[in-house]
Backbone as XML, in Angstrom:
<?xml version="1.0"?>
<chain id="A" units="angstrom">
  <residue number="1" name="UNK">
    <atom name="N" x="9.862" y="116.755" z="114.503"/>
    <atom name="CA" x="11.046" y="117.574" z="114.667"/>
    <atom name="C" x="11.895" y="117.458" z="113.409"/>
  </residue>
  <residue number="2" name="UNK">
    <atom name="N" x="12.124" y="118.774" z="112.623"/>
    <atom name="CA" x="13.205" y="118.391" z="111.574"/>
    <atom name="C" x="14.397" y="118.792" z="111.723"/>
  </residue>
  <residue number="3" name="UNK">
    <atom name="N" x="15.285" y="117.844" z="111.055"/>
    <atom name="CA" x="17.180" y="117.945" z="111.257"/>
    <atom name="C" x="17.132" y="119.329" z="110.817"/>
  </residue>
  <residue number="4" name="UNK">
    <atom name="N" x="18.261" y="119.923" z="110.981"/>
    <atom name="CA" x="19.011" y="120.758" z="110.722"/>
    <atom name="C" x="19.366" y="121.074" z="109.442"/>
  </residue>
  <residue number="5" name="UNK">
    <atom name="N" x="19.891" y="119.486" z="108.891"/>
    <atom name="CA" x="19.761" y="119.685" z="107.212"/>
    <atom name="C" x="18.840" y="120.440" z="106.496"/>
  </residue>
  <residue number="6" name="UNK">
    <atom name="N" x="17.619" y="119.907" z="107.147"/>
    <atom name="CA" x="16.406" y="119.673" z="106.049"/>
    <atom name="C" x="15.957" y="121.133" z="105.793"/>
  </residue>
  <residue number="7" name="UNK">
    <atom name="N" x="16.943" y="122.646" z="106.751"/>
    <atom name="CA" x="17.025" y="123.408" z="105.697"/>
    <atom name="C" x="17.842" y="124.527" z="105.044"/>
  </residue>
  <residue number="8" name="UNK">
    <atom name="N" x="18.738" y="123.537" z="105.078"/>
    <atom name="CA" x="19.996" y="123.879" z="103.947"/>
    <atom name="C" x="19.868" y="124.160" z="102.747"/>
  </residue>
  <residue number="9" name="UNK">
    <atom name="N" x="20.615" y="125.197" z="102.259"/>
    <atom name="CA" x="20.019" y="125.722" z="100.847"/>
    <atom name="C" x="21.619" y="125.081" z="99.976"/>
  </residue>
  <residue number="10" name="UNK">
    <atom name="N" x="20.936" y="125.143" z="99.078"/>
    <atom name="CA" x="21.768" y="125.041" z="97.673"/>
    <atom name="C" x="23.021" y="126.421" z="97.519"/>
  </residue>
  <residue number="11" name="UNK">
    <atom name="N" x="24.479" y="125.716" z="97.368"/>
    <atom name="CA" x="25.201" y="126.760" z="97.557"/>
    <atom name="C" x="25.383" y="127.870" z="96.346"/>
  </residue>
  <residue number="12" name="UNK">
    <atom name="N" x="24.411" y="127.261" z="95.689"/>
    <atom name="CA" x="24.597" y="128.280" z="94.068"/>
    <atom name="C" x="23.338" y="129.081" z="93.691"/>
  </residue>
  <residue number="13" name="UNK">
    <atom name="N" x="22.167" y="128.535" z="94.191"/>
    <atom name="CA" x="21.069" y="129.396" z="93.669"/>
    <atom name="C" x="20.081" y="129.982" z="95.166"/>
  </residue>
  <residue number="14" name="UNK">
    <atom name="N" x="20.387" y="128.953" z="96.234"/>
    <atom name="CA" x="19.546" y="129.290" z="97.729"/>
    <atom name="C" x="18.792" y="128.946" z="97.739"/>
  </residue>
  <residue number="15" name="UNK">
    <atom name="N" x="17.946" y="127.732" z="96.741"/>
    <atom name="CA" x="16.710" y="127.134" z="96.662"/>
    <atom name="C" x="17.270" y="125.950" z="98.010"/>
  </residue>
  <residue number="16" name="UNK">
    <atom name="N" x="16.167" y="125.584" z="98.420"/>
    <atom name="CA" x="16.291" y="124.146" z="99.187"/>
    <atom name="C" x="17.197" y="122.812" z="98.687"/>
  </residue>
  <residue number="17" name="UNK">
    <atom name="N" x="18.330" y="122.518" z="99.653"/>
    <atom name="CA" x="19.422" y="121.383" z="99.187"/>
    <atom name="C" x="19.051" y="119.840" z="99.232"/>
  </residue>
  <residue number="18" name="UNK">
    <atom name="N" x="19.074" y="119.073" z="97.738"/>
    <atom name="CA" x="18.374" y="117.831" z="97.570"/>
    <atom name="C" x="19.990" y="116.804" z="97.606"/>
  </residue>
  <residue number="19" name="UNK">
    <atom name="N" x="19.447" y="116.094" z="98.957"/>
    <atom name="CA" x="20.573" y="115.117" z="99.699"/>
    <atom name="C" x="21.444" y="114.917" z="98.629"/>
  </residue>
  <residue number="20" name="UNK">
    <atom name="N" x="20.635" y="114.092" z="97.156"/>
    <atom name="CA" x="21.175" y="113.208" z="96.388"/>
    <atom name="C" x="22.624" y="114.409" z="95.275"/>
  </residue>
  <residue number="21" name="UNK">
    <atom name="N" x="22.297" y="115.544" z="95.571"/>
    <atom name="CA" x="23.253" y="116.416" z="94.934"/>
    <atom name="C" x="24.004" y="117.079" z="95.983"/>
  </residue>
  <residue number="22" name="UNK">
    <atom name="N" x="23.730" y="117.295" z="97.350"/>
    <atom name="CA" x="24.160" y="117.590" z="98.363"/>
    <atom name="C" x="25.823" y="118.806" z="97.477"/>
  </residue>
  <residue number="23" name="UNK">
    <atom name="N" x="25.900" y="119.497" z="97.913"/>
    <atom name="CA" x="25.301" y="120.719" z="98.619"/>
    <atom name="C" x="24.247" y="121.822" z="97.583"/>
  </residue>
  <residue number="24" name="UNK">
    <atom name="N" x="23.730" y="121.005" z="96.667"/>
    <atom name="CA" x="22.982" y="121.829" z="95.635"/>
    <atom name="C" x="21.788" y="120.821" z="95.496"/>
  </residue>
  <residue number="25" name="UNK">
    <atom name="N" x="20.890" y="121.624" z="94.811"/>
    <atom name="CA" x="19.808" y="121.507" z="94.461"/>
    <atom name="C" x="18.912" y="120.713" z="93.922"/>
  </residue>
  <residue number="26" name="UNK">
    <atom name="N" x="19.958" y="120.661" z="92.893"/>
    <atom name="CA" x="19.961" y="120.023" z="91.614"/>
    <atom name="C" x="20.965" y="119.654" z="90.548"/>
  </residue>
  <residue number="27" name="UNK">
    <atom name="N" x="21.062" y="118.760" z="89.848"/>
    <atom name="CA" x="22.389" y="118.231" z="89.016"/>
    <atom name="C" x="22.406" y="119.416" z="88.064"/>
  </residue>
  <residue number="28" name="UNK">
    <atom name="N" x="22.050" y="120.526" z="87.799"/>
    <atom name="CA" x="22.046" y="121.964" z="87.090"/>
    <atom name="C" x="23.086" y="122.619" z="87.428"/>
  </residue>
  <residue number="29" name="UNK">
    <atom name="N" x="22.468" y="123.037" z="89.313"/>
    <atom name="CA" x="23.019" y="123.532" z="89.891"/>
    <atom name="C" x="24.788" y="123.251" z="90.026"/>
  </residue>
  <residue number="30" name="UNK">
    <atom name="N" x="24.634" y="122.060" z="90.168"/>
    <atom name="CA" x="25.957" y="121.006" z="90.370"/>
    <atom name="C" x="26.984" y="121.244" z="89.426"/>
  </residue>
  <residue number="31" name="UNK">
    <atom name="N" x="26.007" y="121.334" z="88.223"/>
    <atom name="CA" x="27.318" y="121.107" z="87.271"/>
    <atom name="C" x="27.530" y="123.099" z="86.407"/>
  </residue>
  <residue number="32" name="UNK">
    <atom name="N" x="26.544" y="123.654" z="87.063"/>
    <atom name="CA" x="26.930" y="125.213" z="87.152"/>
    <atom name="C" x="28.268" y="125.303" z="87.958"/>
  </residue>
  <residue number="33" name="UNK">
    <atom name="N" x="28.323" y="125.412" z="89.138"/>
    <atom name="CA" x="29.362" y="124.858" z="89.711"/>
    <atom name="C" x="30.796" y="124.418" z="89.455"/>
  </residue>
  <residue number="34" name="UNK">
    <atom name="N" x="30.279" y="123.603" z="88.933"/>
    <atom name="CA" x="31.841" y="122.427" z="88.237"/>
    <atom name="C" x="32.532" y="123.111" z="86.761"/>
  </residue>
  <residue number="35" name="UNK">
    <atom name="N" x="31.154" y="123.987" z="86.302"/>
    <atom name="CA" x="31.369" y="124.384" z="85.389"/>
    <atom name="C" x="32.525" y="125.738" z="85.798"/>
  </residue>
  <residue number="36" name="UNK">
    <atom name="N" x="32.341" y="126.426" z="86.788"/>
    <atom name="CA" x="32.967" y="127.277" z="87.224"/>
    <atom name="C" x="34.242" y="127.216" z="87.883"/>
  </residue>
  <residue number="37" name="UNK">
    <atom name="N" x="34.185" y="125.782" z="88.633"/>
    <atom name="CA" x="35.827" y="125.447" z="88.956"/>
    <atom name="C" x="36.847" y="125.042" z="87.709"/>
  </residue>
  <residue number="38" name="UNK">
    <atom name="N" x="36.246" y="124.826" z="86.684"/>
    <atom name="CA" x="36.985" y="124.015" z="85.622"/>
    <atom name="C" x="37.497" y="125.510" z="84.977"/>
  </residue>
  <residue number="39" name="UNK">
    <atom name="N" x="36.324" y="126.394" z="84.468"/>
    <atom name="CA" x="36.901" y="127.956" z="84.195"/>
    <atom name="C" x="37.859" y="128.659" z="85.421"/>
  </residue>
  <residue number="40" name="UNK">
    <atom name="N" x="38.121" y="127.921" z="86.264"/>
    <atom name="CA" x="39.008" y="129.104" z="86.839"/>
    <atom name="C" x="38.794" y="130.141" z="87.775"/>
  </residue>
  <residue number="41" name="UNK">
    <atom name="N" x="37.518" y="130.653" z="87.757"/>
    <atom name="CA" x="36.589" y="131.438" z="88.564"/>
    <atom name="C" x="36.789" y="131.312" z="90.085"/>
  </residue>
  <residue number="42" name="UNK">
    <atom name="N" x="37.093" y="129.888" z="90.785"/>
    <atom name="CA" x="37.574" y="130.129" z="91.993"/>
    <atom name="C" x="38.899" y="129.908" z="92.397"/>
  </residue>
  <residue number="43" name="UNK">
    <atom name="N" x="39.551" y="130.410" z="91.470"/>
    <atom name="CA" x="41.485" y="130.633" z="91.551"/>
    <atom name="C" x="41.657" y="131.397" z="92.373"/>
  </residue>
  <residue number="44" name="UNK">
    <atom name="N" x="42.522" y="131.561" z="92.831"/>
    <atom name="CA" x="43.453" y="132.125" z="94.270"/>
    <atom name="C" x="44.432" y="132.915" z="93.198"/>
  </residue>
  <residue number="45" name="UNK">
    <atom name="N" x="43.999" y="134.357" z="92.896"/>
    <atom name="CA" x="45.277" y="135.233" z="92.263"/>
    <atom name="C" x="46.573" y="134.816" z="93.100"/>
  </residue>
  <residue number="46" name="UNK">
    <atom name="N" x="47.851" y="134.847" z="92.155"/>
    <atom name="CA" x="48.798" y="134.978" z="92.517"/>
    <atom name="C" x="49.983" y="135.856" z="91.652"/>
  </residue>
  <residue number="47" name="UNK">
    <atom name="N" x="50.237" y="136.826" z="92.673"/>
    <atom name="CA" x="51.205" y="137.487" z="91.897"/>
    <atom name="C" x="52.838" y="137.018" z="92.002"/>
  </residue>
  <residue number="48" name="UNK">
    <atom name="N" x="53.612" y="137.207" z="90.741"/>
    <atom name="CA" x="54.200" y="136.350" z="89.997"/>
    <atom name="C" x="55.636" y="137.316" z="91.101"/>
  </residue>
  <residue number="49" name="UNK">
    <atom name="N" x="56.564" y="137.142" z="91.509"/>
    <atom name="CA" x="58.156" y="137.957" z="91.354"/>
    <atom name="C" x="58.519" y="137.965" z="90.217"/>
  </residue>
  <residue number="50" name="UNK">
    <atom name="N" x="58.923" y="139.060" z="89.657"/>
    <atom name="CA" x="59.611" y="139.697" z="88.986"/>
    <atom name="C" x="61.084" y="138.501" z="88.800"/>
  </residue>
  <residue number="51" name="UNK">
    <atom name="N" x="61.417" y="138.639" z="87.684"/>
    <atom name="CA" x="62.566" y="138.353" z="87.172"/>
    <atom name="C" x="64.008" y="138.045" z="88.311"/>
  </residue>
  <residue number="52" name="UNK">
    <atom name="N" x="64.282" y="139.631" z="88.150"/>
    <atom name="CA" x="65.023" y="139.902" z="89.198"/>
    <atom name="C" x="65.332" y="139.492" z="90.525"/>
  </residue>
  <residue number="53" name="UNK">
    <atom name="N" x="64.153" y="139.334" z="91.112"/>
    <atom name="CA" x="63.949" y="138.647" z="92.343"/>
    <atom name="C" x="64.471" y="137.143" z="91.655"/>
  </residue>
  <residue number="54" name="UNK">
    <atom name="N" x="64.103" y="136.311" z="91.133"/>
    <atom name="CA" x="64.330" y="134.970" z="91.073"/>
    <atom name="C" x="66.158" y="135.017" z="91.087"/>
  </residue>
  <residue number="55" name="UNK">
    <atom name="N" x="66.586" y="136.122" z="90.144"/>
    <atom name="CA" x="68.006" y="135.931" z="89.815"/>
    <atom name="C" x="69.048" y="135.815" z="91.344"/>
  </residue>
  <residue number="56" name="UNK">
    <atom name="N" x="68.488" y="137.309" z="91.800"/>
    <atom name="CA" x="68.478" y="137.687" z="92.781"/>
    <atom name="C" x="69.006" y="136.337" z="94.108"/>
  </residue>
  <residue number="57" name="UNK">
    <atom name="N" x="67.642" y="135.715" z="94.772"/>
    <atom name="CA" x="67.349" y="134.509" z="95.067"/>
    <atom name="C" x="68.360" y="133.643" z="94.776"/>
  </residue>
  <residue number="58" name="UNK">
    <atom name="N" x="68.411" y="133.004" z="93.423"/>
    <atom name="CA" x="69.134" y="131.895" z="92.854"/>
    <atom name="C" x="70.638" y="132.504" z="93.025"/>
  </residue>
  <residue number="59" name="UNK">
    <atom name="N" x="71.141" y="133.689" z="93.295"/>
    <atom name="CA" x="72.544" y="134.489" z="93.648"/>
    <atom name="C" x="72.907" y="134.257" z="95.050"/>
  </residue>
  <residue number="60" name="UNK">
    <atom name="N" x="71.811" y="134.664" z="95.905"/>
    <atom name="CA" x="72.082" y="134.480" z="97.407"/>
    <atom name="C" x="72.220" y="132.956" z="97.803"/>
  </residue>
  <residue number="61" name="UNK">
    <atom name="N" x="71.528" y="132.164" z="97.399"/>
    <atom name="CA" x="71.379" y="130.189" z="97.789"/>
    <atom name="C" x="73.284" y="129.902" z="97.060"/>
  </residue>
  <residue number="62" name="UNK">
    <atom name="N" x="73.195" y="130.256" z="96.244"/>
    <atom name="CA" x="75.083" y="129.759" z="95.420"/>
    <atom name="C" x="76.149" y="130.525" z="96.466"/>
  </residue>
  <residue number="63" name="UNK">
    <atom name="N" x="76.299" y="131.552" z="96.693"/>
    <atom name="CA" x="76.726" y="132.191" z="97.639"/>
    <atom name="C" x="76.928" y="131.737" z="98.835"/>
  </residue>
  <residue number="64" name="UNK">
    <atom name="N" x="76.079" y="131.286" z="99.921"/>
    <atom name="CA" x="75.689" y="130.733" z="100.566"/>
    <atom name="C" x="76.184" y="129.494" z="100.861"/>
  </residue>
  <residue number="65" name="UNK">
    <atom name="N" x="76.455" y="128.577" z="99.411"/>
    <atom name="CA" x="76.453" y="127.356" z="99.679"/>
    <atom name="C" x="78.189" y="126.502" z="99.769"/>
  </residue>
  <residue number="66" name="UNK">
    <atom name="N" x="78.892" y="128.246" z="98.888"/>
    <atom name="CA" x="79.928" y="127.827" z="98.928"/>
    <atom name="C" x="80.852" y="128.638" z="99.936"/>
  </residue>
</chain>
């Protein structure tokens, strides 16, 4: 009977997943990967407010406080 693991693929290429690199393949694969979090590639866009808005913001909290 085989686990469940035994056939898990590699999250970068879909070849078969080797424990010792777990969740990849291979130390290739792995550092394809790492190579891609370090570039940025799995960033979460974020769009910026405008200027205005911050002034805006930082107007209403002073207001507010006094």
């Amino acid at each position: 009977m085989s686990s469940p693991r035994s056939k898990a693929k590699c999250t970068n290429c879909g070849k078969p997943m080797v424990t010792e690199y777990r969740p990849f393949c291979s130390k290739r694969c792995a550092d394809v990967d790492l190579n891609r979090w370090l570039g940025g590639h799995y960033a979460i866009p974020a769009v910026e407010p405008p200027d205005e808005w911050d002034m805006a913001a930082a107007q209403s909290e002073t207001e507010t406080k006094h």
